[in-house]
VOPAGU-2260 file (C-alpha; in pm, 1 decimal, decimal comma):
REM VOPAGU-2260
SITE   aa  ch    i         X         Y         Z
SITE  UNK   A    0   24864,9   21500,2   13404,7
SITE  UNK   A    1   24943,1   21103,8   13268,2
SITE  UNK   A    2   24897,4   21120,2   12909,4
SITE  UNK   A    3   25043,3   20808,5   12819,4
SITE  UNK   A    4   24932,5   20450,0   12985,9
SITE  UNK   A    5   25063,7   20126,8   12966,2
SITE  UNK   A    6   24932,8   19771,4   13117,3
SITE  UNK   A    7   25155,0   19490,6   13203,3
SITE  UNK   A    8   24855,9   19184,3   13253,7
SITE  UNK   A    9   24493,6   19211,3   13072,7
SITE  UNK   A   10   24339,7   18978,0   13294,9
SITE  UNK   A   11   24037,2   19106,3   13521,3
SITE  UNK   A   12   24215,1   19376,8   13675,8
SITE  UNK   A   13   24423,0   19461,3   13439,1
SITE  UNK   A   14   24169,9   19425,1   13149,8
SITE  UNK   A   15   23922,2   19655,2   13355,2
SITE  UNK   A   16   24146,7   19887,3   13409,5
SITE  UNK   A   17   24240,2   19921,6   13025,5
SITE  UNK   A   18   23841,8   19965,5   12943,7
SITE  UNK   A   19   23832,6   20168,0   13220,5
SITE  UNK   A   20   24079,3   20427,7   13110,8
SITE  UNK   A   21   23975,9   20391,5   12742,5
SITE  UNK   A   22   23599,6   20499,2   12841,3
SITE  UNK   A   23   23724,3   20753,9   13094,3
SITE  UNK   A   24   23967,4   20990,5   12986,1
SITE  UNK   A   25   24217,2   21076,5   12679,1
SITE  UNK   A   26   24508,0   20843,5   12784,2
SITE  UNK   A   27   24715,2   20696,1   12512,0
SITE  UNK   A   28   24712,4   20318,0   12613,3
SITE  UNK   A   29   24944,1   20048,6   12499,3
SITE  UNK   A   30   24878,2   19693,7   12672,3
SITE  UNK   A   31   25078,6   19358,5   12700,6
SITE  UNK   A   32   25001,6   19003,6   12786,8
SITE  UNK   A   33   25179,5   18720,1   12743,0
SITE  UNK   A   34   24863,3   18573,7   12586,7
SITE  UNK   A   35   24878,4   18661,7   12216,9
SITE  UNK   A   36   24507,0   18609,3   12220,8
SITE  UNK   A   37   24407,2   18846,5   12473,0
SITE  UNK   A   38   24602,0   19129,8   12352,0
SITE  UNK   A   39   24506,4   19095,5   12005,9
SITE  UNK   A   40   24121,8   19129,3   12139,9
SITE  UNK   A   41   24158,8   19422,4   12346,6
SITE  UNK   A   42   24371,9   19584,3   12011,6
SITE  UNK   A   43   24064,4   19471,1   11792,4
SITE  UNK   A   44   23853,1   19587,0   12072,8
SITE  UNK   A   45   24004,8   19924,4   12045,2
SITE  UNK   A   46   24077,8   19942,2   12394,8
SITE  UNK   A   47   24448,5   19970,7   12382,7
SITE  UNK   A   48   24617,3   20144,4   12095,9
SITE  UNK   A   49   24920,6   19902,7   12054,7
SITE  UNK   A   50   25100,3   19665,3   12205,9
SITE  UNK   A   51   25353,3   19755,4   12486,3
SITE  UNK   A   52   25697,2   19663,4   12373,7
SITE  UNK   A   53   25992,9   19770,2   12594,1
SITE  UNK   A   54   26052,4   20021,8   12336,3
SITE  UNK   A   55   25740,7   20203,5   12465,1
SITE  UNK   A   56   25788,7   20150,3   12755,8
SITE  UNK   A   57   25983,5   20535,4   12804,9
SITE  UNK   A   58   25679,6   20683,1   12634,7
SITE  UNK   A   59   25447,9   20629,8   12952,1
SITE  UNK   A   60   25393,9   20838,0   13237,1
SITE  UNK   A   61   25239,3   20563,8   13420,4
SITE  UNK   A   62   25325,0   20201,4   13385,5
SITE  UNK   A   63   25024,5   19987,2   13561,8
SITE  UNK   A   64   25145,4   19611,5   13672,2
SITE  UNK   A   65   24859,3   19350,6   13661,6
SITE  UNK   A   66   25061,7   19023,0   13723,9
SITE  UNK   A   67   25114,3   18810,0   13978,1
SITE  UNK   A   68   25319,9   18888,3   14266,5
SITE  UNK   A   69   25652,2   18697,8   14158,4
SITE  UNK   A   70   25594,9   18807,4   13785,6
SITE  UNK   A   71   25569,5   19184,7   13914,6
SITE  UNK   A   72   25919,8   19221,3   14046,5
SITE  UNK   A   73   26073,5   18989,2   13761,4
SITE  UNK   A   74   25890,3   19243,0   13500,3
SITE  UNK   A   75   26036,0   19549,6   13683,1
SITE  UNK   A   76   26339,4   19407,6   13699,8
SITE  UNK   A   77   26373,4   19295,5   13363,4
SITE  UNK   A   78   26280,5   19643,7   13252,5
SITE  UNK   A   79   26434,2   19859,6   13483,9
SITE  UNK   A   80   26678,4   20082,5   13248,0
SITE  UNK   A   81   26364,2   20179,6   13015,4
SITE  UNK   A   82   26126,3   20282,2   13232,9
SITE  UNK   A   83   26088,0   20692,3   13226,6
SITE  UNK   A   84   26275,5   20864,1   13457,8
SITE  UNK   A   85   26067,2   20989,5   13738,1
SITE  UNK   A   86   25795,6   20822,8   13552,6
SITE  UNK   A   87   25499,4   20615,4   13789,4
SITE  UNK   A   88   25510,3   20246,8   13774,5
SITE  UNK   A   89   25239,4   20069,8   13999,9
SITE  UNK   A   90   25118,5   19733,5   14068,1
SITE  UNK   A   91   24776,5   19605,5   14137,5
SITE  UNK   A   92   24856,8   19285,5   14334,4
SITE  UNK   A   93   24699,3   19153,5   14606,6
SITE  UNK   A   94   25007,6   19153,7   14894,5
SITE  UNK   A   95   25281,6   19409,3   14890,9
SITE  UNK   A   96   25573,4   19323,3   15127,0
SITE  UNK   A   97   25702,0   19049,5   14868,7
SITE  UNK   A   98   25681,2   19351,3   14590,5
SITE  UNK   A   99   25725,9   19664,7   14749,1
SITE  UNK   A  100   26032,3   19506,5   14915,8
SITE  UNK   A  101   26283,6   19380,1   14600,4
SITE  UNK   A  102   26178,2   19692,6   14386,8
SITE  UNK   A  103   26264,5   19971,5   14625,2
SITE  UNK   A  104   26616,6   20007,3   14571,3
SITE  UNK   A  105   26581,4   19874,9   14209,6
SITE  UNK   A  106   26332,0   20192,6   14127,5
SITE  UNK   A  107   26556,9   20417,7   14340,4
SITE  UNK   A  108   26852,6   20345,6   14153,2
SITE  UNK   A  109   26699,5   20319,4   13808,9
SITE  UNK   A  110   26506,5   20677,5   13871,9
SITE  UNK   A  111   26138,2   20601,4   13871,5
SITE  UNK   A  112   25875,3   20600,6   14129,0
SITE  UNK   A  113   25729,5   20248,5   14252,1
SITE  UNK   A  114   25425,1   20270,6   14413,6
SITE  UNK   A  115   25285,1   19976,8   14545,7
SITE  UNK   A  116   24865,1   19943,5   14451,9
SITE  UNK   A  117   24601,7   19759,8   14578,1
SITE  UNK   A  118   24240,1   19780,6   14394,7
SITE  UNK   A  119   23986,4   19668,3   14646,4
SITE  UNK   A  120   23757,7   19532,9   14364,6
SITE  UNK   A  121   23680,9   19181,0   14181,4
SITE  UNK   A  122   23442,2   18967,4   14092,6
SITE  UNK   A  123   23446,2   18545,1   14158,8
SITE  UNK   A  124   23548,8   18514,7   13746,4
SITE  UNK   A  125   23861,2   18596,3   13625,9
SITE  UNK   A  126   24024,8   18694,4   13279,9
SITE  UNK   A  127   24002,8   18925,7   13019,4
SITE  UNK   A  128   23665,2   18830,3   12908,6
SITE  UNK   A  129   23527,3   18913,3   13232,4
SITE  UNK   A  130   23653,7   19234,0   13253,2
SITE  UNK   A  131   23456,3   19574,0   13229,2
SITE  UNK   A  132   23518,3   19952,9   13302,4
SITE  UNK   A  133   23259,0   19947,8   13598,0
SITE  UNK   A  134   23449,4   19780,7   13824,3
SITE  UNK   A  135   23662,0   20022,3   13963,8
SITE  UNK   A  136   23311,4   20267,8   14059,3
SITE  UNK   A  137   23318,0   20388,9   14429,6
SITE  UNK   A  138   23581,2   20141,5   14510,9
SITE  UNK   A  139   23928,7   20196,7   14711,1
SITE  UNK   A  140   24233,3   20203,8   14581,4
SITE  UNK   A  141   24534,6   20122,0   14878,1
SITE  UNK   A  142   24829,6   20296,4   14817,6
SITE  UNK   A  143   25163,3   20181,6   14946,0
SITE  UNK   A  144   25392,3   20429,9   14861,0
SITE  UNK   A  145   25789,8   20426,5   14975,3
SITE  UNK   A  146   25901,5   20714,0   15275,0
SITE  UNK   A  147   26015,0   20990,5   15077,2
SITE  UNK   A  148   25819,5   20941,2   14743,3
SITE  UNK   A  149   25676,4   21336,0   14607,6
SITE  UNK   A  150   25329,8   21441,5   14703,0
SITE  UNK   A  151   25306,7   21498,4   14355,1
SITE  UNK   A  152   25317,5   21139,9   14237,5
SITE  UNK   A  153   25097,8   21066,6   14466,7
SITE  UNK   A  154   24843,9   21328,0   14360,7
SITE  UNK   A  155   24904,6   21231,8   14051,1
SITE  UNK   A  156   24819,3   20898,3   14088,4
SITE  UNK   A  157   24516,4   20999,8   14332,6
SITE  UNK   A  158   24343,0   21228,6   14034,6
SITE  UNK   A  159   24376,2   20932,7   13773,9
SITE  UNK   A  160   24221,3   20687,7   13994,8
SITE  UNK   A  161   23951,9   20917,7   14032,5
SITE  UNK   A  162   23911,1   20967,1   13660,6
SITE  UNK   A  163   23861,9   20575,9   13682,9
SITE  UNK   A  164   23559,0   20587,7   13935,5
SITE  UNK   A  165   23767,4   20492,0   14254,2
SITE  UNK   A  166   23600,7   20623,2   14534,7
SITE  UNK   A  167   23886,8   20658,9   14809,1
SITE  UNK   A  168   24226,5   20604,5   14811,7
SITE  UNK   A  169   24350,0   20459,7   15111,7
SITE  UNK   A  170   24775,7   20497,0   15234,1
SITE  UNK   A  171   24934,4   20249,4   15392,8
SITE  UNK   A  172   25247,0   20058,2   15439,1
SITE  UNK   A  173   25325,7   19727,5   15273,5
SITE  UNK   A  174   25373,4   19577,9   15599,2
SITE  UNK   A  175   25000,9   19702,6   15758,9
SITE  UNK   A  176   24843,0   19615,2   15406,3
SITE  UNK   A  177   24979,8   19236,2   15424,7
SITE  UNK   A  178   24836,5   19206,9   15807,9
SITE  UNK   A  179   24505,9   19371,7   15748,0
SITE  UNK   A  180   24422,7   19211,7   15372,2
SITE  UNK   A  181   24544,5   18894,6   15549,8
SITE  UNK   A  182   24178,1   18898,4   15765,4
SITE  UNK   A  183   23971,1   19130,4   15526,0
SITE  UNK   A  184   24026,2   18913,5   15188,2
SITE  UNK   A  185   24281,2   18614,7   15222,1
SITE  UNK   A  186   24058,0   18436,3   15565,1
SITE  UNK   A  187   23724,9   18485,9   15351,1
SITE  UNK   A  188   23854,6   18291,1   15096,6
SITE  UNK   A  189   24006,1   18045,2   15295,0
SITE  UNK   A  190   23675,0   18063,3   15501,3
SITE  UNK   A  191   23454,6   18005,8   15171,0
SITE  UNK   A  192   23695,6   17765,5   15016,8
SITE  UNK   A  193   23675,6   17527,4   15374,0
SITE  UNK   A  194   23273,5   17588,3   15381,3
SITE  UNK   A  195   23214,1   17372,7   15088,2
SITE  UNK   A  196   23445,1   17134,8   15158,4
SITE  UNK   A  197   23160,5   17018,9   15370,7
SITE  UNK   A  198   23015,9   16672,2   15278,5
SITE  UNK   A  199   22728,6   16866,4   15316,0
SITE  UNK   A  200   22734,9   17095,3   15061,2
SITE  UNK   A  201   22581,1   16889,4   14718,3
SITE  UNK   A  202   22300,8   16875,8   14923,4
SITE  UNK   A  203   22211,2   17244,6   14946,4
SITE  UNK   A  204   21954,0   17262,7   14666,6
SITE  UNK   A  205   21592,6   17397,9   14806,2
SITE  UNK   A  206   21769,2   17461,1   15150,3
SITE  UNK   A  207   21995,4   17783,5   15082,0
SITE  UNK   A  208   21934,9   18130,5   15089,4
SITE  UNK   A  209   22120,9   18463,0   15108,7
SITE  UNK   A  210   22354,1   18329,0   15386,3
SITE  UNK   A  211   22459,6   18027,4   15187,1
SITE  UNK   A  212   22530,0   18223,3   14872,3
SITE  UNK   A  213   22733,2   18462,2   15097,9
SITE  UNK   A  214   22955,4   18239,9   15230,5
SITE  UNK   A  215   23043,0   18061,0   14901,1
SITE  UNK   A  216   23042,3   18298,1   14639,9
SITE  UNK   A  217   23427,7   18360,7   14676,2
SITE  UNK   A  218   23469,0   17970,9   14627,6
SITE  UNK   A  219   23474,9   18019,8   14281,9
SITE  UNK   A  220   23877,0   18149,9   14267,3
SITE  UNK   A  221   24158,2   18115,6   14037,5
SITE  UNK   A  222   24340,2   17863,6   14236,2
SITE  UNK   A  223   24654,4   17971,4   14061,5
SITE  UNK   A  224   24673,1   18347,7   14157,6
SITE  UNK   A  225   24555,5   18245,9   14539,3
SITE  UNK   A  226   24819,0   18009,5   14613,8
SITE  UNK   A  227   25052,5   18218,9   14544,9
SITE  UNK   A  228   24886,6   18538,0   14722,0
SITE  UNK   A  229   24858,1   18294,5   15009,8
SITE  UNK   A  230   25185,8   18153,8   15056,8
SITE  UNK   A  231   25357,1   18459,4   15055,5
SITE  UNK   A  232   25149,3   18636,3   15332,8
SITE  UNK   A  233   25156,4   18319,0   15494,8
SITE  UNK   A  234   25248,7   18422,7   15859,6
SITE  UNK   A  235   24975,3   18674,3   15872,4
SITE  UNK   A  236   24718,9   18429,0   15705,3
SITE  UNK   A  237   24818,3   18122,3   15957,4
SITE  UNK   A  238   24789,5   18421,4   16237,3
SITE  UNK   A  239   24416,7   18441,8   16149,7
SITE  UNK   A  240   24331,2   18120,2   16066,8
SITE  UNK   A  241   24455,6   18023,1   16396,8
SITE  UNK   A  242   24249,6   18281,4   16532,2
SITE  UNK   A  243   23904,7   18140,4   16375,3
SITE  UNK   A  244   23985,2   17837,3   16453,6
SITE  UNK   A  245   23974,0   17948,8   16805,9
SITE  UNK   A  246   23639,4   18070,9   16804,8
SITE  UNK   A  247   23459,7   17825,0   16652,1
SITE  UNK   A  248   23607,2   17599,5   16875,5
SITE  UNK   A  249   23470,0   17765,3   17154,2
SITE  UNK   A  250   23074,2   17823,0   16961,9
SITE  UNK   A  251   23124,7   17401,5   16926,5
SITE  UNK   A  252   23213,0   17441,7   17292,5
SITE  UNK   A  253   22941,5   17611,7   17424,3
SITE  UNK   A  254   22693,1   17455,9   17151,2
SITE  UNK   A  255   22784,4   17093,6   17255,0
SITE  UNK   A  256   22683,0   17182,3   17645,3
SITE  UNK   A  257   22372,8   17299,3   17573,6
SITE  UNK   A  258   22474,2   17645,2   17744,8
SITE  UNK   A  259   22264,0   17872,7   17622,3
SITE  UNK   A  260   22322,1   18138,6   17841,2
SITE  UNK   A  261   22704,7   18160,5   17730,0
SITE  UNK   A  262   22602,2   18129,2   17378,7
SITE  UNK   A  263   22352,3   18385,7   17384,3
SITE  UNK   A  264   22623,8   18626,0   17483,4
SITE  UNK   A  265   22860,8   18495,8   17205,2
SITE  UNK   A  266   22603,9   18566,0   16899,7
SITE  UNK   A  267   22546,7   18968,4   17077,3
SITE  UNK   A  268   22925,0   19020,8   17111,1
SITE  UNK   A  269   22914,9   18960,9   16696,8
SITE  UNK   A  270   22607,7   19112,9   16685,5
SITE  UNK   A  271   22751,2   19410,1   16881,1
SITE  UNK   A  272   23084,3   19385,8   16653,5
SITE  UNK   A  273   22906,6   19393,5   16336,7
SITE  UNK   A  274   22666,1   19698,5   16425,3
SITE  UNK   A  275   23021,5   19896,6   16515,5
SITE  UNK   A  276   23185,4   19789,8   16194,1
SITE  UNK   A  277   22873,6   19890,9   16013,5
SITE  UNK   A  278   22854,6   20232,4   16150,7
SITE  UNK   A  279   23194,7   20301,0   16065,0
SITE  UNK   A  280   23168,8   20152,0   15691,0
């Protein structure tokens, strides 16, 4: 059983994870951020029990990574000789072929066990202040391990996540992960972000409802963090933004004739779609 926790990042994710495992179980947690201020809230806070210094690193069973993408694989680089042997190190970034890639003969060589992570969870705020222990309930937790990697780590891993509320834990590959987040997560921001670039949109006040709040709500980003998510999945992103772009050229298509008939059968197909999806949800 992990004992001994520590977090690399105490922003949203990484902050909610700390409260998480500090309401949840027994874990001795030590946290870093490069943000002097944050850290010395979450120690004052009582949520972590010191800071992380590479010196502690070799105390932890796990080693959770809540940075950005780039700043995951310089960390684990940087740190590579003090992590425990056959010790758990995981991220929590949002694409995993940029990550998973560089650090699989690095943790190979150096004796630990990378496991790329993926916590399907967030809110449109980010930063420590946001954070809370909640936000992992019923959620999933994508798990990218490497070919050959025990079944123990990975139960491991699996019976923690549980301890922190996640729902399911769902395997993949770092390479199906990056094509399927790339049209689950990545397009709906792009969608949102494109929505209210409208001229339109200061002029929604008394005329919005549900759908309007929908579609924007993921608006509201860090604009750092999703640039950089972005660019590096950027083949599979283009693949599906060309693919939108497709069909709603074809609903302005149809719309602009005045052919009802074709457009009627459009709005079932999504109809028909969404029902399926539903079901299967």
């Amino acid at each position: 059983m992990i004992e001994t926790v520590g977090i690399v990042g105490l922003g949203l994710i990484g902050g909610s994870m700390a409260k998480a495992i500090h309401a949840y179980t027994d874990c001795t947690l030590y946290g870093y951020d490069t943000d002097g201020a944050v850290l010395s809230r979450a120690l004052d806070e009582g949520v972590v029990s010191a800071a992380l210094t590479p010196e502690r690193l070799p105390e932890c069973g796990l080693v959770i990574i809540a940075l950005y993408p780039e700043a995951t694989v310089a960390y684990v680089t940087e740190h590579r000789e003090r992590f425990r042997k056959e010790g758990l190190v995981m991220d929590c970034g949002g694409v995993k072929g940029v990550v998973c890639g560089p650090l699989e003969k690095i943790s190979k060589e150096s004796g630990f066990y990378f496991i790329g992570g993926h916590p399907m969870a967030g809110i449109e705020r980010s930063g420590y202040e946001f954070s809370f222990p909640e936000l992992f309930q019923r959620a999933s937790l994508i798990l990218t391990p490497y070919p050959g990697t025990p079944d123990s780590c990975l139960e491991e891993i699996g019976q923690f996540a549980r301890r922190l509320g996640f729902g399911h834990l769902q395997p993949s590959t770092p390479q199906e992960h990056d094509h399927i987040i790339a049209y689950t997560s990545q397009l709906a921001h792009v969608v949102s972000c494109a929505y209210v670039g409208s001229p339109s949109a200061p002029s929604f006040q008394g005329f919005s409802a549900g759908s309007f709040k929908d579609m924007t709500r993921v608006a509201k980003l860090n604009e750092d963090m999703w640039t950089e998510l972005f660019l590096e999945n950027r083949d599979a992103l283009v693949r599906e933004i060309d693919t939108l772009v497709e069909e709603l050229a074809a609903f302005a298509y149809v719309i602009r004739r005045g052919d009802r008939e074709n457009l009627r059968n459009m709005l079932r197909r999504a109809r028909v779609i969404k029902e399926t999806i539903d079901k299967d949800c």
